[in-house]
C-alpha positions in Angstrom: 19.1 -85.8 -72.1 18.2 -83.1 -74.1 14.6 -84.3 -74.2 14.6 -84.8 -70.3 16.2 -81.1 -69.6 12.9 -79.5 -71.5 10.8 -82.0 -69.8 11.7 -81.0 -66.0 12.4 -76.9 -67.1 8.5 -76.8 -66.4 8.9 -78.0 -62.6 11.1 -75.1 -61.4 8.5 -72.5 -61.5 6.1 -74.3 -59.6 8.3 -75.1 -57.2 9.7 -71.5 -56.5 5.5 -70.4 -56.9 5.2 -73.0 -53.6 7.9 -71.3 -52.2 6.5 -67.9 -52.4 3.4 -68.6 -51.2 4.7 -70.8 -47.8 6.8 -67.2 -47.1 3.5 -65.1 -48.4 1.6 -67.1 -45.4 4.2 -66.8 -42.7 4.3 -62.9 -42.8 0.6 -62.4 -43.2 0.4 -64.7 -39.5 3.2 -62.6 -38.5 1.4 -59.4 -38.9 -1.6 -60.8 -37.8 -0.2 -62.3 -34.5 2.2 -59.1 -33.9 -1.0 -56.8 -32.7 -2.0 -59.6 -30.1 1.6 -60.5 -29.0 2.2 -56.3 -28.4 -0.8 -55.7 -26.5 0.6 -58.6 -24.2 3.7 -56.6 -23.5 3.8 -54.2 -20.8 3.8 -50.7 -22.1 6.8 -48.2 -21.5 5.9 -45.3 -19.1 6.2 -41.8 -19.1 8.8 -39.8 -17.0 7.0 -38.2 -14.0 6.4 -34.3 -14.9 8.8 -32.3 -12.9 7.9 -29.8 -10.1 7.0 -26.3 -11.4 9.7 -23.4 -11.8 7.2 -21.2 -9.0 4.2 -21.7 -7.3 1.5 -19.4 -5.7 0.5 -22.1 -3.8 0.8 -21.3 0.0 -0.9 -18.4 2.9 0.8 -15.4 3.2 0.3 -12.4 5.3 1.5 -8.3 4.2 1.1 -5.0 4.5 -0.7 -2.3 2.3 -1.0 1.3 1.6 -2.9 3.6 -0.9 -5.0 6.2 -1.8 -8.8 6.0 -1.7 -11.3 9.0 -3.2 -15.3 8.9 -3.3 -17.9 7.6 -6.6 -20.7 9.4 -4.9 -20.4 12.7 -3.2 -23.2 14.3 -2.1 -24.7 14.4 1.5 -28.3 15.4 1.7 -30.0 17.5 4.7 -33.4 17.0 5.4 -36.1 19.4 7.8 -39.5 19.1 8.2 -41.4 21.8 10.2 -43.7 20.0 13.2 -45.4 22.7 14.0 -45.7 26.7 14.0 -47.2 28.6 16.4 -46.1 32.4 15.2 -47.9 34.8 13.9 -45.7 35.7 10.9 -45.6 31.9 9.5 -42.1 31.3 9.6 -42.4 27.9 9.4 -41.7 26.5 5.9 -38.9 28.7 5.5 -37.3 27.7 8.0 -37.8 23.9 7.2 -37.0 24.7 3.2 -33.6 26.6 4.8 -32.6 23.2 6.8 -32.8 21.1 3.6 -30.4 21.3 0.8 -27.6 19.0 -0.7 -23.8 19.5 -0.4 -21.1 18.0 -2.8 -18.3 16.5 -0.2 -15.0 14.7 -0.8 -14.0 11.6 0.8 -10.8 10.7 0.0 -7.6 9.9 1.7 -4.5 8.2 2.2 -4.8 4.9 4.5 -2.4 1.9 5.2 -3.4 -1.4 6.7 -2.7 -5.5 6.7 -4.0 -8.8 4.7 -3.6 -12.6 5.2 -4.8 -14.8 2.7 -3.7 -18.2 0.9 -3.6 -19.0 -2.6 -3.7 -22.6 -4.4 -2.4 -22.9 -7.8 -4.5 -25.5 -9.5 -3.3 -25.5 -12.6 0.2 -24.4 -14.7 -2.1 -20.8 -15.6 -4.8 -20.7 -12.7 -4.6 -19.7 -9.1 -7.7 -19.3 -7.1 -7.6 -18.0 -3.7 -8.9 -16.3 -0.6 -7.9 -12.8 1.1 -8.8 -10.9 4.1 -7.6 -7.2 4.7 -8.4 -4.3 6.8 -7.0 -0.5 6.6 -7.0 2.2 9.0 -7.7 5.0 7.0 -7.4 9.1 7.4 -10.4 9.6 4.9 -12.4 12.5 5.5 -14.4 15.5 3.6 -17.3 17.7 4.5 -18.6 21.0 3.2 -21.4 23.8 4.3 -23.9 26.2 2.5 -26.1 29.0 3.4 -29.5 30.1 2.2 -31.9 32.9 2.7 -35.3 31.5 2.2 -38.5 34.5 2.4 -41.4 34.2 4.5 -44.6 35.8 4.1 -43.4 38.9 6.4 -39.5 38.3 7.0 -36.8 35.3 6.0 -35.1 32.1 7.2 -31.1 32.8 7.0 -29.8 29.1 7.4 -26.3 28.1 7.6 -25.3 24.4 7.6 -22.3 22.3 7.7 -22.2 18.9 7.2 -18.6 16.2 7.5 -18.3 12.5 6.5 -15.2 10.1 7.7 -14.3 6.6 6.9 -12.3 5.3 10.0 -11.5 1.9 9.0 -12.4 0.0 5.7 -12.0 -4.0 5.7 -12.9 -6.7 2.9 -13.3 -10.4 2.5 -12.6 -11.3 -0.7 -12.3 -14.4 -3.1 -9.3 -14.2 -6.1 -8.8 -15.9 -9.4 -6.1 -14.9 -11.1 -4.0 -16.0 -14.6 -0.3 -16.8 -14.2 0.6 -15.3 -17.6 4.4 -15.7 -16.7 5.5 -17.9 -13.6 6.0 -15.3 -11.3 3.5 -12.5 -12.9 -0.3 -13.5 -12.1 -3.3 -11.0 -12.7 -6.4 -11.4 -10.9 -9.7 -10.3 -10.3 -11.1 -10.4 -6.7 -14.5 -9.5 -5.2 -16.9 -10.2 -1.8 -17.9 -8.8 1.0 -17.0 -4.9 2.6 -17.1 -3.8 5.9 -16.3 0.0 7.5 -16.5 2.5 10.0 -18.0 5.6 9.1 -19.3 8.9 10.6 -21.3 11.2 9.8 -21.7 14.7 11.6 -23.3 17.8 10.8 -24.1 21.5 12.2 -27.3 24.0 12.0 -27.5 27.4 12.3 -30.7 29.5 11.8 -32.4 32.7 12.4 -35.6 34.2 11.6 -35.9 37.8 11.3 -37.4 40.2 11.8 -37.9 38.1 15.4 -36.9 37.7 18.7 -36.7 34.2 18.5 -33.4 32.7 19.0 -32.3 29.2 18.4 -29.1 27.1 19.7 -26.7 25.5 16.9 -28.0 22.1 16.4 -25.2 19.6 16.3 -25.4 15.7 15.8 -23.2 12.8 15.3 -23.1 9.5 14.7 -20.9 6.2 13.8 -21.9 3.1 12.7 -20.2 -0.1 11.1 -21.4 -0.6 7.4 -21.8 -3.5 5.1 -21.4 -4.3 1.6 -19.2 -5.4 -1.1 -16.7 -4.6 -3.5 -15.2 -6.2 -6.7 -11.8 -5.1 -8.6 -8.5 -6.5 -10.3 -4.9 -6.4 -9.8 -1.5 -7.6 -10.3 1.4 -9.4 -8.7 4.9 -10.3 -8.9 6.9 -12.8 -7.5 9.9 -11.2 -6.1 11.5 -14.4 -4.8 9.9 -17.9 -3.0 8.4 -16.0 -0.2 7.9 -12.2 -1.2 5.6 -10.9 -4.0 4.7 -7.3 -4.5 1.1 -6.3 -6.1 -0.8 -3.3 -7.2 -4.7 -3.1 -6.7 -8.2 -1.4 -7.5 -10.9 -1.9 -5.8 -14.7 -0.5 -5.8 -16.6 -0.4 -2.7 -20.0 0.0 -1.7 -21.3 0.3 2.5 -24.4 1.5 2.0 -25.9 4.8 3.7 -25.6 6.2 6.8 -28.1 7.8 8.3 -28.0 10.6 10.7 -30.9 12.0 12.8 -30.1 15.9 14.7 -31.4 17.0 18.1 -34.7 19.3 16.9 -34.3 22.7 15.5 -35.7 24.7 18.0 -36.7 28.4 18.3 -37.1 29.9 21.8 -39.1 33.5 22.7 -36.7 34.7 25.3 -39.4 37.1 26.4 -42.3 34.4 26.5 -40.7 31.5 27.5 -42.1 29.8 24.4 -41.0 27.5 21.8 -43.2 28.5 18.8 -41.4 26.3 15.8 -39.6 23.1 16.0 -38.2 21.6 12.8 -36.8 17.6 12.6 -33.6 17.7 10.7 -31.5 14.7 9.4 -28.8 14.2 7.3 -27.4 11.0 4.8 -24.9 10.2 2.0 -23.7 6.9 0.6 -20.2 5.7 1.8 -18.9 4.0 -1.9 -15.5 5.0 -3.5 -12.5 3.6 -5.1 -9.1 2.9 -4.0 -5.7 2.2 -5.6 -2.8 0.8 -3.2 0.0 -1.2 -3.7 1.3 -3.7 -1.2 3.8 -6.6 -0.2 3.0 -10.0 0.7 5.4 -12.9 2.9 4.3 -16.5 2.2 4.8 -18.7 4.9 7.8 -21.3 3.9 6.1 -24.4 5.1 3.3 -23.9 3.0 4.7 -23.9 0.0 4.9 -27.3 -2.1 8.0 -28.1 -3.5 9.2 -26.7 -7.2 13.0 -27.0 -8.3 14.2 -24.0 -8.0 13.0 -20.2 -8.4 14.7 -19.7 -11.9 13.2 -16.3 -12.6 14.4 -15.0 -9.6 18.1 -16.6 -8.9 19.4 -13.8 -7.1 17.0 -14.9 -3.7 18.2 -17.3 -1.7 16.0 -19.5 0.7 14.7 -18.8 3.8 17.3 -19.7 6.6 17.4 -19.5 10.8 19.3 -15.7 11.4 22.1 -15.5 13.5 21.2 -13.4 16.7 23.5 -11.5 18.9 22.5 -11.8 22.2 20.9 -8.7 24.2 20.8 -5.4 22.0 19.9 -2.1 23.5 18.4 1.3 21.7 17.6 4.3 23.1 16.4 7.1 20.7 15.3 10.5 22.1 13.7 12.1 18.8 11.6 15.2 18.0 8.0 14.6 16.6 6.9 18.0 14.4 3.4 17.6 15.1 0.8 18.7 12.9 -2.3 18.2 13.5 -5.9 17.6 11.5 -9.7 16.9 12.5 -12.2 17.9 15.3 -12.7 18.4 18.8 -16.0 17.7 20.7 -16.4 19.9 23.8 -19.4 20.0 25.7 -21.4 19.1 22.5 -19.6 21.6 20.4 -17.2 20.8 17.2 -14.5 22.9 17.2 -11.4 22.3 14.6 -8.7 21.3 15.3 -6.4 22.2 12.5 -3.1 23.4 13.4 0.6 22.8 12.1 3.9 23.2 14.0 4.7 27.1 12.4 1.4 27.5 13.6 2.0 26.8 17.3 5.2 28.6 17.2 3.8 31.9 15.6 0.8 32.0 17.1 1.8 30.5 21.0 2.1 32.6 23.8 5.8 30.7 24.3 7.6 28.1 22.6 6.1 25.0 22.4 7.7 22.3 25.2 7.9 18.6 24.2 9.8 15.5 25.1 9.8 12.1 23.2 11.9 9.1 23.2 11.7 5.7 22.2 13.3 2.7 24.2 13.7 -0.8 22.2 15.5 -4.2 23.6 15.4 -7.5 21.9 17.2 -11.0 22.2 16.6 -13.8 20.1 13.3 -13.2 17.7 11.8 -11.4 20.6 11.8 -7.6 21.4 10.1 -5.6 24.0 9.6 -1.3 23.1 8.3 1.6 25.1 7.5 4.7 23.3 6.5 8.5 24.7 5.8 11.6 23.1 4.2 14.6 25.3 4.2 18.5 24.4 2.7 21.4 25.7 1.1 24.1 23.9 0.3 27.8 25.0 -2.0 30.8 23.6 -3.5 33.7 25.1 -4.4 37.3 23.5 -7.4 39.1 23.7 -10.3 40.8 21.1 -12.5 43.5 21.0 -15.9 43.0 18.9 -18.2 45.7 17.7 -21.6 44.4 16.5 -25.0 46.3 14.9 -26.9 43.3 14.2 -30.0 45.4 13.5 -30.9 49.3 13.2 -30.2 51.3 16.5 -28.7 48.0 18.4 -25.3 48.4 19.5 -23.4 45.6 21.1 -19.6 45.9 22.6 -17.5 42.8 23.8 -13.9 42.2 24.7 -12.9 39.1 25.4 -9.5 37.7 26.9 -8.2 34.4 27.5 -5.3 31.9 28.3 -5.9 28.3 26.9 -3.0 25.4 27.7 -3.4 22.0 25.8 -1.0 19.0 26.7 -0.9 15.8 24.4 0.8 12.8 26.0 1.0 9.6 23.7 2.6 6.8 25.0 2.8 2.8 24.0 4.3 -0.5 25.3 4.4 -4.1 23.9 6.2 -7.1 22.7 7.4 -8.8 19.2 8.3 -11.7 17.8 10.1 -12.1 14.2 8.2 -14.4 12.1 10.9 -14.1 9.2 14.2 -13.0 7.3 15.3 -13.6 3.9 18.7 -12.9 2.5 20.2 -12.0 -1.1 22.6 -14.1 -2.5 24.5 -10.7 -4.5 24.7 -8.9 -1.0 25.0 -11.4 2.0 25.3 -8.1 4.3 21.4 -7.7 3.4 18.7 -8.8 4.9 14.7 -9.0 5.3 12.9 -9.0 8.2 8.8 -9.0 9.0 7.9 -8.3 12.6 4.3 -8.9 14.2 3.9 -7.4 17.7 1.1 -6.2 20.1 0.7 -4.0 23.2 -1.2 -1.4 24.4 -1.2 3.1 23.8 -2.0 5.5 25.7 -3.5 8.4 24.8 -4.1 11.8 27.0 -5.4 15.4 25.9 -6.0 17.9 28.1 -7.3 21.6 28.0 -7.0 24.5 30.1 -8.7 27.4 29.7 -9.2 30.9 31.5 -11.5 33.3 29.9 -13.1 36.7 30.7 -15.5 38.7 28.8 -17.5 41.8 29.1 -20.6 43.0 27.0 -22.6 46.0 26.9 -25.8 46.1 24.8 -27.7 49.4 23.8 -30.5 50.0 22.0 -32.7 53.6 22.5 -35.6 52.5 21.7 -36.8 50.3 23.9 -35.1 52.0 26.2 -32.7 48.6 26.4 -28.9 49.2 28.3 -27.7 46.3 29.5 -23.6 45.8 30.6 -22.4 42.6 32.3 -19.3 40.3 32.6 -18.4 36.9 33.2 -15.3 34.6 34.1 -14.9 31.0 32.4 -12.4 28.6 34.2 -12.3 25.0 33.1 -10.0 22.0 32.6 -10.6 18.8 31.5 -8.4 15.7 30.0 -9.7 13.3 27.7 -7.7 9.9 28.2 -7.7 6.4 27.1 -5.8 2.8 26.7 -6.2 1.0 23.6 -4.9 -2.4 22.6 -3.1 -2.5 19.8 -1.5 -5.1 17.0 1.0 -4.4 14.4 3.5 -5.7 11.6 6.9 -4.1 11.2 9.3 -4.4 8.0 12.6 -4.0 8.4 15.3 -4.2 5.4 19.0 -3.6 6.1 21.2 -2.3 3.0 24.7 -2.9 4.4 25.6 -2.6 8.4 24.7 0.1 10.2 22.1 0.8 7.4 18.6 0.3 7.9 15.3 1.4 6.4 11.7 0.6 9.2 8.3 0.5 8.1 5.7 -0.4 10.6 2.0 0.0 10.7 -0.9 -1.1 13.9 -4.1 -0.6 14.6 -5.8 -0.6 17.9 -9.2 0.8 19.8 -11.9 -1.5 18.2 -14.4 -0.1 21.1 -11.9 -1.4 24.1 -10.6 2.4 24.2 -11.1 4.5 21.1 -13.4 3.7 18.6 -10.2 3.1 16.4 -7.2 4.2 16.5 -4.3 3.8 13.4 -0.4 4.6 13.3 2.3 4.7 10.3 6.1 5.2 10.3 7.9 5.2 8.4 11.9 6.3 8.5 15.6 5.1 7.6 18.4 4.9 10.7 22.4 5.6 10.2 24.7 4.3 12.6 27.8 6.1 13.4 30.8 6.0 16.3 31.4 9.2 18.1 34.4 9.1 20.9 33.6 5.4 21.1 30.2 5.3 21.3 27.9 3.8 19.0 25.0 6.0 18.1 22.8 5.9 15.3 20.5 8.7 13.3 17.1 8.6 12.5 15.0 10.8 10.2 11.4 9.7 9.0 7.6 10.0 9.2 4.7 9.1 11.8 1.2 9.5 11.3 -1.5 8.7 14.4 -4.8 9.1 13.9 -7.8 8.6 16.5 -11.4 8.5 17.2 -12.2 8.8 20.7 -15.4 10.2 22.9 -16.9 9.9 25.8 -20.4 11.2 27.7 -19.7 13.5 30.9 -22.7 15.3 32.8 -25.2 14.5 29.8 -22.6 16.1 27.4 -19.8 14.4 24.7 -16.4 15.3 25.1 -14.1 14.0 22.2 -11.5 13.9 19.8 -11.3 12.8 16.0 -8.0 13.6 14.4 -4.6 12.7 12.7 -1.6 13.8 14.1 1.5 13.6 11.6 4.9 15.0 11.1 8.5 14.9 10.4 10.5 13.0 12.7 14.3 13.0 13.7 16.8 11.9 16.4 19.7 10.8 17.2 20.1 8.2 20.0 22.5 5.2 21.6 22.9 1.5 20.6 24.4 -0.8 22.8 
């Protein structure tokens, strides 16, 4: 037994070694099969990414206001003598006084309106598309005067020379960088487009002469092209409203401006022995800074699960209306006023404020304005008149020697009556309103509406004047008199469009922006308006009234031939505005 245990000992290992290597070959097939077998098995997929927080994805519409000022400032006057026919040579002085270059601002405030629509492609980038246009009170101008010698006397030139920007309109692309959600910057250029004038004014006399020369006055407007690139930001300030501040550069070009011929006349000859061709230019390019709000359209925006930056906004639901509501506001416009008047060919300014026409009027100014305003539903109807009535007269004596042993007397007296009568009509439609969840008494609101404004300024004047001219001599004594009595109105009707912005703090309190621009050639050239103003509402023995204090701004291009002559007006009126009126 003994022997047969040490004889069979041996066998075990072997056995186990079998063992080891049958288990050795079953998990090498097993890793070898387990690669093929997985692949076979369908693979586990991902949870769908969720919807973003925000979204700039969707086409908006807003309103815009700012401050522009010019990059290039001079405006160049140009004269070229044609010929000269005088003894004395007074020719290139008198082309050398009628040339010279003036530094002139052109800056402003200006308001105005954009669409555009913006598509966020990825979580960081937006790319988008934007089209704007302001109406803008932009305006500078400037003057000089020169003495230039001639061989045997001198040119004494005076010139002045004015630039405005009317209306200033781009095209742009964006691409901007969502650095947070709701906080993008962007950069933004294309194409620029504007109305601009240009007018200027020459004065001249040669001495020692007796050739005279008329002012020489031109004018013209044009519509420029160009471009303009810039940056910006904006902020979400809930789904549908953003806010965003802005520079932009812009370039139109030049603008040309060719003057009737400076002409001087021998009074005693009948001749005209030197004619000079005068022109003027300067480049329209400057820089503005505005800020602005923006309302995207609800149904344009993709879905997202929830605004969690902003919580405090709640989404965009149908208002209740109230049925028919009435208001009728008589208020007092403080006019002041700022620009030109063309009469007859002849710029005179017309820069005046209200202490102005109560100082300096021959009685207190008369004016009546009102505004009526009736709406039901999302639809509203308005009606709007301002008129007032101005009066000056007084009278002057002038002594002039203009040379040695000329005398000249004049006395001049006059009564001149100017009536402004602005009034507009139209309809509106609200296109939105937005609540906030903290203060349910507070709402939103953007208005679009359209109609038409009439516009009316007349002048009245009665003038008399007598002169008396001696000089010994020539053996000259001249006296003689003469009545002026004229009156003419400028008028006309200008479409208009507009957006209005109205956001009440609590009932009965209510702050109104609203902003429109009309003309576009139809009437005016273009015409612009801005109010701006907060209203109070308050009972007094039963009655429910409501205050209003604020600010309006109208400005307008306007002129017209008459009888081979141009009549017009270019100006801003602007003021101070308060009433108190009856809601019902």
């Amino acid at each position: 037994m003994a022997a047969q245990a040490k004889f069979q000992a041996p066998r075990e290992p072997r056995e186990m070694l079998k063992r080891f290597k049958a288990r050795f070959l079953l998990a090498a097939s097993v890793l070898l099969v387990s690669p093929a077998v997985a692949a076979d098995l369908p693979a586990k997929k991902a949870p769908p990414s969720a919807p973003p927080v925000f979204t700039w994805t969707g086409l908006y519409v807003g309103m815009n206001a700012g401050y522009t000022f010019a990059a290039s400032d001079p405006i160049n006057l140009s004269s070229a003598n044609l010929f000269d026919n005088t003894l004395l040579n007074f020719g290139p002085a008198s082309a050398l006084g009628a040339t010279g270059t003036v530094r002139a601002r052109l800056d402003g405030f200006f308001f105005g309106g954009q669409i555009g629509y913006n598509w966020q492609f990825s979580e960081r980038f937006v790319a988008g598309v934007e089209a704007d246009i302001q109406g803008a009170g932009v305006r500078g101008g400037n003057g000089q005067v020169s003495i230039w010698p001639a061989p045997f006397g001198f040119a004494a030139t005076s010139f002045k020379v004015n630039r405005q920007l009317e209306n200033l309109g781009t095209v742009r692309a964006r691409l901007g960088y969502a650095a947070t959600p709701t906080i993008m910057a962007y950069v933004t250029g294309g194409f620029a487009y504007g109305g601009a004038n240009l007018s200027g004014a020459v004065t001249q006399a040669l001495r020692p002469s007796t050739l005279t020369s008329d002012t020489v006055r031109g004018d013209h407007y044009d519509m420029l092209a160009g471009w303009t690139v810039g940056a910006g930001a904006e902020m979400a300030l809930g789904r549908n409203l953003s806010a965003k501040l802005e520079y932009l550069y812009y370039d139109l070009g030049e603008l040309w401006l060719g003057n009737p011929s400076l002409a001087h006349r021998n009074a005693l000859l009948g001749a005209t022995p030197i004619v000079d061709a005068t022109y003027a230019h300067t480049r329209f390019a400057g820089h503005v800074v505005r800020t602005g709000l923006n309302y995207r359209f609800d149904s344009t925006i993709p879905e997202t699960h929830g605004s969690a930056a902003s919580p405090q906004f709640a989404a965009l639901e149908r208002p209740k209306y109230e049925g028919w509501r009435w208001l009728a506001m008589p208020y007092v416009w403080v006019i002041n006023m700022n620009g030109t008047m063309l009469l007859r060919n002849e710029t005179v300014a017309a820069d005046a404020t209200f202490i102005d026409a109560i100082a300096k009027s021959s009685s207190f100014p008369l004016a009546f304005m009102g505004r009526v305003e009736t709406s039901n539903g999302p639809f509203f109807a308005y009606g709007d008149l301002a008129w007032a009535r101005i009066r000056f007269a007084g009278s002057t004596l002038s002594l002039r020697s203009p040379i040695a042993d000329l005398a000249v007397a004049a006395s001049v007296s006059g009564h001149l009556r100017q009536t402004v009568a602005i009034g507009e009509a139209g309809f509106g439609y609200e296109l939105a309103r937005f609540k906030l969840l903290s203060a349910p008494a507070s709402f939103t609101a953007f208005d679009a509406y359209a109609g038409l404004r009439y516009a009316n300024i007349g002048l009245n004047l009665n003038a008399s004047a007598v002169a008396a001219a001696n000089l010994p001599l020539l053996g000259v004594e001249q006296i003689g008199g003469r009545s002026v009595i004229g009156s003419g109105a400028l008028w006309w009707i200008d479409p208009v469009i507009g957006v209005r912005m109205r956001h009440s703090f609590a009932p009965g309190s209510q702050f109104e922006a609203r902003a429109d621009i009309g003309g576009f050639g139809a009437g005016s050239k273009f015409s612009w308006q801005f109010y701006g103003g907060y209203n109070y509402d308050f009972q007094f023995n039963g009655m429910n009234l409501t205050g209003l204090i604020g600010y309006r701004a109208l400005g307008m291009d306007f002129a017209k031939w008459a009888d081979g002559r141009q009549n017009g007006i270019n100006a801003v009126m602007h003021g101070p505005v308060t009433g108190v009126g009856m809601k019902f």
